[in-house]
Biotite code that builds the C-alpha atoms (Angstrom):
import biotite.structure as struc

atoms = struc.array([
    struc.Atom([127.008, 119.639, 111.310], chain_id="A", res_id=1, res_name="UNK", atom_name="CA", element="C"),
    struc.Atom([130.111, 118.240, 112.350], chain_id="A", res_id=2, res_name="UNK", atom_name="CA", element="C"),
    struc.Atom([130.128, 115.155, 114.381], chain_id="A", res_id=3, res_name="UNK", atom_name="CA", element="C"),
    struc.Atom([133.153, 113.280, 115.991], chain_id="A", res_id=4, res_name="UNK", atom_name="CA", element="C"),
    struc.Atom([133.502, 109.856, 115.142], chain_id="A", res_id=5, res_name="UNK", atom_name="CA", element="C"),
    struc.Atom([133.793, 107.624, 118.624], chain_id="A", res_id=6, res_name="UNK", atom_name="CA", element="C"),
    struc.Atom([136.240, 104.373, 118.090], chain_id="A", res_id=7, res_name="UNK", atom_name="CA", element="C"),
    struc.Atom([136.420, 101.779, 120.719], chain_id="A", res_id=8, res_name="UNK", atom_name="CA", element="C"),
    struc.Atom([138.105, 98.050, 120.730], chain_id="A", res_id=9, res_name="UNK", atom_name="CA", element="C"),
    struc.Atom([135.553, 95.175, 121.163], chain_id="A", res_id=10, res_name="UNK", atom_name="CA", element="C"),
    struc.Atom([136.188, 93.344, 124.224], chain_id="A", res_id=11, res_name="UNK", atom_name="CA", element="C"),
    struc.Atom([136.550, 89.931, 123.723], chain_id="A", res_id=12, res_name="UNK", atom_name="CA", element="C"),
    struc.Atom([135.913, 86.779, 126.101], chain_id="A", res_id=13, res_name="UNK", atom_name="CA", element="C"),
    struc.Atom([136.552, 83.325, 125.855], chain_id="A", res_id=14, res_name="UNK", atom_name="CA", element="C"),
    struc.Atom([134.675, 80.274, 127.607], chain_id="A", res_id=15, res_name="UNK", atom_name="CA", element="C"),
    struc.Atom([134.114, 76.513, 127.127], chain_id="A", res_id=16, res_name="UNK", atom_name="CA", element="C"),
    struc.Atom([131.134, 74.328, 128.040], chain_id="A", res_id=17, res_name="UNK", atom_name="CA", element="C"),
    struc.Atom([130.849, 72.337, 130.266], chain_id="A", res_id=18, res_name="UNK", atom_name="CA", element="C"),
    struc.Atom([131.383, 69.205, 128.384], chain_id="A", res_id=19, res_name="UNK", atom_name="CA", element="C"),
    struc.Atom([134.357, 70.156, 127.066], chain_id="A", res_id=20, res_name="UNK", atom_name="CA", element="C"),
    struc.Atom([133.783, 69.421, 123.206], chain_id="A", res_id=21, res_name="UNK", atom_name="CA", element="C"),
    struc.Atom([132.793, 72.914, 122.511], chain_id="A", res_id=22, res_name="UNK", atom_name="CA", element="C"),
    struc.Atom([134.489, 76.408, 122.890], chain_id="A", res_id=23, res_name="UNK", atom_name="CA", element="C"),
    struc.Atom([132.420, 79.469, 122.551], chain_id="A", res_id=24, res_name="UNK", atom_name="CA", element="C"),
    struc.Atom([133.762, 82.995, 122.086], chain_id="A", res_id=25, res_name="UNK", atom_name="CA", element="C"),
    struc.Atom([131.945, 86.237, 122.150], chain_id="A", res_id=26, res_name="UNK", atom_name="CA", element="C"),
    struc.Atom([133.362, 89.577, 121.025], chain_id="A", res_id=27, res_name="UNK", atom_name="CA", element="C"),
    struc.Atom([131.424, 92.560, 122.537], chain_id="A", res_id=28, res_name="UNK", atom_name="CA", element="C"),
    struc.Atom([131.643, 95.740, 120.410], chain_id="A", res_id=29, res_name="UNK", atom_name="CA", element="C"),
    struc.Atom([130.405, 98.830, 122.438], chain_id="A", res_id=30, res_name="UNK", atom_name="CA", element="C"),
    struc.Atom([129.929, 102.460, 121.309], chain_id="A", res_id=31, res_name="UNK", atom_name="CA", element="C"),
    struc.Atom([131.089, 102.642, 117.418], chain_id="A", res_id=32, res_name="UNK", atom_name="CA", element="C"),
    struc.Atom([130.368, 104.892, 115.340], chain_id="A", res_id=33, res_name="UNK", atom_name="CA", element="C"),
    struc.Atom([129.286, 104.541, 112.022], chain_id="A", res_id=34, res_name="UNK", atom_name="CA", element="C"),
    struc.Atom([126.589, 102.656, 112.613], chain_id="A", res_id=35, res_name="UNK", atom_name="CA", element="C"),
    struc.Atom([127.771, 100.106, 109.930], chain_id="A", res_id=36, res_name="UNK", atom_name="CA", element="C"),
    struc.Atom([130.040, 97.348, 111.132], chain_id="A", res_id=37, res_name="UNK", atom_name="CA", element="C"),
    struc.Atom([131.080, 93.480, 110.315], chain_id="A", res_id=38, res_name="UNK", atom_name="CA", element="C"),
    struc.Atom([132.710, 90.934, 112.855], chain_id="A", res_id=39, res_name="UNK", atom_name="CA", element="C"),
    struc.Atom([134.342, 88.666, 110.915], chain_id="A", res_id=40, res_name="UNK", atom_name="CA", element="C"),
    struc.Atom([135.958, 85.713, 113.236], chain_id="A", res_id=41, res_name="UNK", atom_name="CA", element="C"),
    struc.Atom([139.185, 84.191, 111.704], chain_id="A", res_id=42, res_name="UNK", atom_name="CA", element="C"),
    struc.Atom([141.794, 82.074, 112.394], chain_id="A", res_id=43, res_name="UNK", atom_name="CA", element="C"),
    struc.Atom([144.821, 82.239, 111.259], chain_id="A", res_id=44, res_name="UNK", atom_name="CA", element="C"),
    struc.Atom([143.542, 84.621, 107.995], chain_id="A", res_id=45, res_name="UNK", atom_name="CA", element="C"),
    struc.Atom([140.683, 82.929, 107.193], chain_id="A", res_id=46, res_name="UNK", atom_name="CA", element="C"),
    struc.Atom([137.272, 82.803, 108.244], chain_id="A", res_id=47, res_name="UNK", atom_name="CA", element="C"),
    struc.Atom([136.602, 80.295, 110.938], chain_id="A", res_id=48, res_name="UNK", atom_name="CA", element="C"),
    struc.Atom([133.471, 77.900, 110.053], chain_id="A", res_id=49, res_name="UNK", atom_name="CA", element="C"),
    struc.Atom([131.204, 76.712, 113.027], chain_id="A", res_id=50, res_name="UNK", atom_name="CA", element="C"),
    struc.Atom([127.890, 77.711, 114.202], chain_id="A", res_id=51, res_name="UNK", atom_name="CA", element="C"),
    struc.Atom([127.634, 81.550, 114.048], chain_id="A", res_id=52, res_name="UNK", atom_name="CA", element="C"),
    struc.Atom([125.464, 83.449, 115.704], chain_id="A", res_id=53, res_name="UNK", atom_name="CA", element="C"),
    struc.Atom([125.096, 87.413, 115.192], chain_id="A", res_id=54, res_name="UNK", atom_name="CA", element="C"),
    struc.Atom([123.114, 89.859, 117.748], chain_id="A", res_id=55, res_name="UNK", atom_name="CA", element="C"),
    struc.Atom([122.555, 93.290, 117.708], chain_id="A", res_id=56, res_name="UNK", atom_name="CA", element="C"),
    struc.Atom([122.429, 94.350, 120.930], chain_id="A", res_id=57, res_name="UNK", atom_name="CA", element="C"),
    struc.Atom([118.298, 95.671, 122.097], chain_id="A", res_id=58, res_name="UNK", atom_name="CA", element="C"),
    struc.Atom([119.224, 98.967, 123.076], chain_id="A", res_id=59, res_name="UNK", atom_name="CA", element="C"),
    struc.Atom([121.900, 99.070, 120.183], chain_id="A", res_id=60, res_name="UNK", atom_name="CA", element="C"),
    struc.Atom([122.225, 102.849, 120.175], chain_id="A", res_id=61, res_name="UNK", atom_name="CA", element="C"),
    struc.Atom([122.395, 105.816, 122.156], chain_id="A", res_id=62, res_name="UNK", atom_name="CA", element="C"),
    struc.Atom([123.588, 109.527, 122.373], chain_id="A", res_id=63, res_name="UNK", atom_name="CA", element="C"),
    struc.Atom([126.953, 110.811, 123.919], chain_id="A", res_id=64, res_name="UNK", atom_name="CA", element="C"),
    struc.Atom([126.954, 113.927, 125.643], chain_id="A", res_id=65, res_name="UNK", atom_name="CA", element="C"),
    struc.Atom([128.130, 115.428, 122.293], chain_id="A", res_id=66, res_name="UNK", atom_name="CA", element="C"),
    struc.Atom([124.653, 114.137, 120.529], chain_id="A", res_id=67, res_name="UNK", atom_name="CA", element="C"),
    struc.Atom([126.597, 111.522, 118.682], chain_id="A", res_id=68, res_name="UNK", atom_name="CA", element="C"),
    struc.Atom([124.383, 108.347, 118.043], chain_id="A", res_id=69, res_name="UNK", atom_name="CA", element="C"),
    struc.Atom([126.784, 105.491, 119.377], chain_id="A", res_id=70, res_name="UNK", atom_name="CA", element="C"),
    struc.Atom([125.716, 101.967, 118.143], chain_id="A", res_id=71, res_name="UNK", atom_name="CA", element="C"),
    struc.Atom([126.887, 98.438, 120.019], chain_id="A", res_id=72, res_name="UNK", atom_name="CA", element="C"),
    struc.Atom([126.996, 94.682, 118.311], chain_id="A", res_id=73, res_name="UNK", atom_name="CA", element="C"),
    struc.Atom([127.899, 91.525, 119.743], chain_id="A", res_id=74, res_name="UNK", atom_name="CA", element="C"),
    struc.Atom([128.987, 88.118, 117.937], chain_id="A", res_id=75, res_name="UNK", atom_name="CA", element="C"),
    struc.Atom([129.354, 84.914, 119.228], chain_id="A", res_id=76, res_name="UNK", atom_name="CA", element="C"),
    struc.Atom([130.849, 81.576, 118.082], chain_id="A", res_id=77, res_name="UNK", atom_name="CA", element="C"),
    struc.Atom([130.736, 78.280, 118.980], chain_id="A", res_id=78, res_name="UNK", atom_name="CA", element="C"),
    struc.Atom([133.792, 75.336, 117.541], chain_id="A", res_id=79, res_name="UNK", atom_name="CA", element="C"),
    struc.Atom([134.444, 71.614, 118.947], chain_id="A", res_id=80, res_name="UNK", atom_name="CA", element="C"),
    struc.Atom([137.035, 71.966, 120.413], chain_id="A", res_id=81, res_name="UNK", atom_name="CA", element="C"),
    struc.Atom([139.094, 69.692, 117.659], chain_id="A", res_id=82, res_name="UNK", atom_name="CA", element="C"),
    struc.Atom([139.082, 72.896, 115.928], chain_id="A", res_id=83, res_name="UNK", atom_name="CA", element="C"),
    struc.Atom([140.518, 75.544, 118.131], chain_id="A", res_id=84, res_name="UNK", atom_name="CA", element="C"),
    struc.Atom([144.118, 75.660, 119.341], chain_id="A", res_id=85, res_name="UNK", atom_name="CA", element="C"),
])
């Protein structure tokens, strides 16, 4: 059976709270194929440290038109703000 393999860029958004010590990003990943996948958050080359939190998304996969299963992950991480620039 030959299946296509679907790539798409994950969308990412950045927001800080409202006290102002803390920036949070999230980077949406929607309809990848395989279904295996990392999000690795870095800055400048390395991996960033600070409270991360992984979710798959509840209805994490689905089927094109083609019958390809498509899968979608989401990420999210939280720094004081001290730490980003």
């Amino acid at each position: 059976m030959n299946s296509s393999v679907v790539y798409q860029l994950p969308t990412i958004k950045v927001c800080s709270s409202d006290e102002g010590e803390e920036v949070s990003f999230s980077c949406i990943a929607k309809d990848f194929s395989p279904k295996s996948y990392e999000i690795k958050w870095l800055k400048n080359g390395n991996e960033v440290t600070g409270q991360k939190d992984e979710i798959t998304a509840p209805f994490g996969e689905r089927k094109d038109s083609n019958g390809n299963t498509l899968y979608s992950a989401s990420s999210f991480l939280s720094v004081q703000t001290t730490e980003w620039s």
